[in-house]
Backbone as a printed PyTorch tensor [residue, N CA C, xyz], in Angstrom:
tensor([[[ 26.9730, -19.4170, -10.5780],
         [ 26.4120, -20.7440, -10.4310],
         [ 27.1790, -21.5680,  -9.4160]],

        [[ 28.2340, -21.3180,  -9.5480],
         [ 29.0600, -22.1710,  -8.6230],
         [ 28.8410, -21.6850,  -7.0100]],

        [[ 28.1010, -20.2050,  -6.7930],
         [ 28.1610, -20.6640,  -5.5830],
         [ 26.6550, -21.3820,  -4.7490]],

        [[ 26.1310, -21.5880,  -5.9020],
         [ 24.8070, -22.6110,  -5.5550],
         [ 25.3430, -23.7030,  -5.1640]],

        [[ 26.3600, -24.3030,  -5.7930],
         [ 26.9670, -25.5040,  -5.3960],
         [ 27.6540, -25.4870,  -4.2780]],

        [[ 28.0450, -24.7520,  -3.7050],
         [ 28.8310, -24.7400,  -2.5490],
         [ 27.8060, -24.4120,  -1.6020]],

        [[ 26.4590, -24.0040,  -1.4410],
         [ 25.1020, -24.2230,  -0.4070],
         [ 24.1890, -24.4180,  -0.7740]],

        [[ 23.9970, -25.7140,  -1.1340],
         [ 23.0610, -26.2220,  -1.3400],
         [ 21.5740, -25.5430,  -0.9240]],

        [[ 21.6110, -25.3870,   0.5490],
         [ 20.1450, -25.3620,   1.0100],
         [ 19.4520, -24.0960,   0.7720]],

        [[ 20.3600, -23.0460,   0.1500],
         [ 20.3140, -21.8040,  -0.3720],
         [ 19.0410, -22.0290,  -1.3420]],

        [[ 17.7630, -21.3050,  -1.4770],
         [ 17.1150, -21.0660,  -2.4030],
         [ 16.8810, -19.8530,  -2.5520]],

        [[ 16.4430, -19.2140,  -3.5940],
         [ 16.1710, -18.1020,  -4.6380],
         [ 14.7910, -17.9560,  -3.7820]],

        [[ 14.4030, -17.2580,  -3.1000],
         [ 12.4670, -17.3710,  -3.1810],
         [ 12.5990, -15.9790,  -2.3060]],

        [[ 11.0960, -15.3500,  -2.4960],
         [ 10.8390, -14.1150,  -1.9950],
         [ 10.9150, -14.0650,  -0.3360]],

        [[ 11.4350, -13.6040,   0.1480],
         [ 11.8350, -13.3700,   1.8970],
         [ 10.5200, -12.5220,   2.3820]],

        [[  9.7430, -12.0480,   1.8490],
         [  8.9260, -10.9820,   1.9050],
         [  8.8450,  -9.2100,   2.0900]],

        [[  8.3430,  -9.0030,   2.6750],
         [  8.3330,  -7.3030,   3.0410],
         [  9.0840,  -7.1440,   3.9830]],

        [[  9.9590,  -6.2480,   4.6800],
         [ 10.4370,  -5.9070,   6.0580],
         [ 10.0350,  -5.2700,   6.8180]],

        [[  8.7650,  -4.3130,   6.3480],
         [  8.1590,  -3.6390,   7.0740],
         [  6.8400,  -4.1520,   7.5290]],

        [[  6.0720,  -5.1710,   6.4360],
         [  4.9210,  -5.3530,   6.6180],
         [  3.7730,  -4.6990,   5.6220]],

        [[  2.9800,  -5.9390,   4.9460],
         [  1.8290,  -4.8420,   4.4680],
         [  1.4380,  -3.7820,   5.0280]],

        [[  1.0490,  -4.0520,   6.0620],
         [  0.2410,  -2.8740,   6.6820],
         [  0.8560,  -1.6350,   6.8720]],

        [[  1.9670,  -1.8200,   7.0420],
         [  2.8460,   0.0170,   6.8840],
         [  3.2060,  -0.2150,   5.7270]],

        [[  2.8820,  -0.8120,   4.3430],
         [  3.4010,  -0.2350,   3.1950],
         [  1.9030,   0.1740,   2.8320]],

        [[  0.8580,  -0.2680,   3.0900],
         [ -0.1880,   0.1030,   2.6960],
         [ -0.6950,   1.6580,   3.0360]],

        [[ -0.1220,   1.7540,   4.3180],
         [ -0.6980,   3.2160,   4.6800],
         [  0.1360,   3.5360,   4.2240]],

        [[  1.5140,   3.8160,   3.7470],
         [  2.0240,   4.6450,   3.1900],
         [  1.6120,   4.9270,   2.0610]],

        [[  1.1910,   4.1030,   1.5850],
         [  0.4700,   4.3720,  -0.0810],
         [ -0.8010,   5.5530,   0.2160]],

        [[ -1.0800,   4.9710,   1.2410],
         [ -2.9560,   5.8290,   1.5980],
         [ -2.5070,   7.1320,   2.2850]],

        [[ -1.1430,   7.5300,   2.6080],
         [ -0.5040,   8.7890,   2.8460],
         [  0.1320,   9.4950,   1.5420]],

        [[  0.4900,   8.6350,   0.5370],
         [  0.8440,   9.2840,  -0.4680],
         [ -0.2470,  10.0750,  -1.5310]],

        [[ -1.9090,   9.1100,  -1.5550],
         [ -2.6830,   9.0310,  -2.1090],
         [ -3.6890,  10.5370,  -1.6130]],

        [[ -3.5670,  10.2880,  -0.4020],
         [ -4.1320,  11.7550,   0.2280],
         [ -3.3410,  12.6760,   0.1170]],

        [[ -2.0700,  12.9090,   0.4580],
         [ -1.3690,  14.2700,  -0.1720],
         [ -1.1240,  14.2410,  -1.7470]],

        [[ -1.6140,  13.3350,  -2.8760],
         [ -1.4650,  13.5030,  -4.0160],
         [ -3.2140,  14.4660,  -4.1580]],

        [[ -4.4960,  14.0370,  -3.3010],
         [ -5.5470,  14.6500,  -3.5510],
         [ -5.5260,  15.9390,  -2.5850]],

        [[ -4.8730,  15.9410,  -1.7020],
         [ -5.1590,  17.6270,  -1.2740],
         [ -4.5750,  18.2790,  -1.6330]],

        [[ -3.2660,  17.9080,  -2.9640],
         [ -2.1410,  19.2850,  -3.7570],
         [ -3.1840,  19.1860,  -5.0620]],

        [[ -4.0620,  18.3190,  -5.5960],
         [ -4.9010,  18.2350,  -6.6310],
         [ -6.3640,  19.5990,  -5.8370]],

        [[ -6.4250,  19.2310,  -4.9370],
         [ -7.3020,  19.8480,  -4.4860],
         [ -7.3790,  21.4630,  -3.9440]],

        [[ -6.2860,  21.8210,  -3.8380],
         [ -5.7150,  22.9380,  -3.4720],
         [ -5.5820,  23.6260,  -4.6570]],

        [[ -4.3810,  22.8480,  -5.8650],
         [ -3.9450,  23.8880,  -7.0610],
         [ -5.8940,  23.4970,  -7.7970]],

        [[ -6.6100,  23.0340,  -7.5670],
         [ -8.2800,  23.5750,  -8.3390],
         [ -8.8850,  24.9100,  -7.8150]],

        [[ -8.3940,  24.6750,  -6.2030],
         [ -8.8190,  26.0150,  -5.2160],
         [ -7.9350,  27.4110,  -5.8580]],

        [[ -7.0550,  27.3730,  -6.1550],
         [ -6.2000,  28.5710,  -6.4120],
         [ -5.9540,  28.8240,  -7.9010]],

        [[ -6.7230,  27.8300,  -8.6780],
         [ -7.0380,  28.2160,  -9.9860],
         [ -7.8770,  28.8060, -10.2070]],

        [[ -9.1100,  28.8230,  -9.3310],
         [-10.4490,  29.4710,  -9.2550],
         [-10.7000,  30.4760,  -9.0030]],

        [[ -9.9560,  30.9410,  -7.9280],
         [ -9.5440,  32.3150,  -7.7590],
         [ -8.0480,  32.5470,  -7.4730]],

        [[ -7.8410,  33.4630,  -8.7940],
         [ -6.9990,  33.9460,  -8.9050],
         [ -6.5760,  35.1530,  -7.7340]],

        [[ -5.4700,  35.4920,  -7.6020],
         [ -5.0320,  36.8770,  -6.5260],
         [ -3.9270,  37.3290,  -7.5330]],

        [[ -4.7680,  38.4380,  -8.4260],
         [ -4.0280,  39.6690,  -9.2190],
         [ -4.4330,  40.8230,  -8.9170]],

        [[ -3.2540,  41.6690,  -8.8070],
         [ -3.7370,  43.2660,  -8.5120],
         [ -3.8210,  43.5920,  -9.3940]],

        [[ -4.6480,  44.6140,  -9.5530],
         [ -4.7150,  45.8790, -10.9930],
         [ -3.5720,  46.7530, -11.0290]],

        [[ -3.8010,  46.5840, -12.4890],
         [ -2.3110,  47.3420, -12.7300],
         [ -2.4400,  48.5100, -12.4170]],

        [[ -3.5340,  49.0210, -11.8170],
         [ -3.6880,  50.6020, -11.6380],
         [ -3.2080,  50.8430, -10.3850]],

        [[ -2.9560,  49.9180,  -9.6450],
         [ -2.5150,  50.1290,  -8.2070],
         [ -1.3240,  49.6270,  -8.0380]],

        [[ -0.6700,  49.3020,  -8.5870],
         [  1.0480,  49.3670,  -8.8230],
         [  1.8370,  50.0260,  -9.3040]],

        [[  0.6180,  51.2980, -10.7690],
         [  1.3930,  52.1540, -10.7940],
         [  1.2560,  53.0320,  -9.9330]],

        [[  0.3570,  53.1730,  -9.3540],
         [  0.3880,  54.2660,  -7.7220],
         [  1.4760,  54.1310,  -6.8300]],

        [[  1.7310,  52.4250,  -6.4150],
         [  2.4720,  52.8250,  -5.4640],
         [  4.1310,  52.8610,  -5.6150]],

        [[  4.3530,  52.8340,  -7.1350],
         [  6.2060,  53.2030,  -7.5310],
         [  5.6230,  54.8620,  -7.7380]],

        [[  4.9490,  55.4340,  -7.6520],
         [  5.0890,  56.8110,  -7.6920],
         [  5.2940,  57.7870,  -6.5110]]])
């Protein structure tokens, strides 16, 4: 408290962004699109699976 008293003209209040809405916004709309094309990808590679048959693995340790 005391060093309010020693500058007065000092106030508490929001300074704002340093970068700017507009580059925090696209960063959001960059985060938002690589959150939907890893959503979109692990649906793609759930769908089809890539398993070999076990019949062809024991072929090729023999």
């Amino acid at each position: 408290m005391s060093k309010f008293k020693m500058i007065p003209e000092q106030k508490d209040e929001y300074l704002g962004n340093i970068w700017g809405w507009k580059i925090s916004f696209m960063g959001l709309g960059l985060i938002l699109f690589m959150l939907g094309l890893m959503w979109f990808r692990s649906c793609q590679i759930a769908k089809t699976p890539q398993k070999e048959p076990v019949e062809q693995l024991h072929n090729e340790h023999k």
